[in-house]
N, C-alpha and C positions, 0 to 999 in steps of 0.2 A: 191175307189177301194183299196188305200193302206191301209186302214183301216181294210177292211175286209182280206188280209191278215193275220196280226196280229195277231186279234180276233178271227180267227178259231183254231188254234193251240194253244193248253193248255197241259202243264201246262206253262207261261214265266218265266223266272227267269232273273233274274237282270242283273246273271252276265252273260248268254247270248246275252242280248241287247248292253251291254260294248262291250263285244268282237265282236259283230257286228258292233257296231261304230269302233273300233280300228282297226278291219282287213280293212274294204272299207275304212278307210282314210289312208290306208298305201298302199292299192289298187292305188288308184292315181297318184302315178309314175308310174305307168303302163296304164292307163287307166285315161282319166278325169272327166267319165261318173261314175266314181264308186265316187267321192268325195259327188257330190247332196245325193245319197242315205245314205252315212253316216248320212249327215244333216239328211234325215227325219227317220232314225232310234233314232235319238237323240231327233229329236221334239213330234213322238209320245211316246218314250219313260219317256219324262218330263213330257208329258199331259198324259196319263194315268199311269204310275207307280212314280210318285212323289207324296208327300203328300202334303198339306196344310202348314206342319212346318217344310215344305225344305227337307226332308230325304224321300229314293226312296224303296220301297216296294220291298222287298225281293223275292214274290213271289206272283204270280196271277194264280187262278185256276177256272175255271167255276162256284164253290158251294163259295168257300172262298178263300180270300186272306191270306199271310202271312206278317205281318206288321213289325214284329220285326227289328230292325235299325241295323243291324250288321255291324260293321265299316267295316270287312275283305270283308264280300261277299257282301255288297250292295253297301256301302258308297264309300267307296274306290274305286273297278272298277269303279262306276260313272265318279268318281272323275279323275280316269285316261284317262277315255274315252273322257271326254267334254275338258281338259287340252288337250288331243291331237290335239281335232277338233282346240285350237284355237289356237295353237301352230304348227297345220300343221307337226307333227312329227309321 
């Protein structure tokens, strides 16, 4: 079910999924119910918008992806997003 979700709403972008992680885990002071869902925007977020050689896909669109690795807008909110989850911050 959470899956389709997701997968109806195109176009995704990367740094939408970060700030999804980051807001529900800051959610969690308030709320403990909002922590879980962080996690599974992070787990589907790894399994479908990560590649093969570790770098997270810029951009997904029904016809075509956008692959290019841009540290600012893909790499990076990643990076700030999964740091929070395990940081708890």
């Amino acid at each position: 079910m959470t899956d389709l979700i997701f997968q109806k709403n195109y176009p995704i972008e990367i740094h939408n999924q970060s700030q999804g992680i980051i807001t529900f885990n800051k959610l969690r002071e308030y709320d403990s119910l909002y922590e879980p869902f962080a996690y599974k925007i992070a787990e589907w977020t790894i399994k479908n918008m990560q590649t093969e050689s570790g770098y997270f896909i810029y951009h997904k669109n029904r016809l075509f992806d956008i692959k290019i690795p841009y540290m600012r807008w893909s790499q990076a909110w990643m990076f700030l997003a999964l740091v929070s989850l395990i940081y708890k911050e």
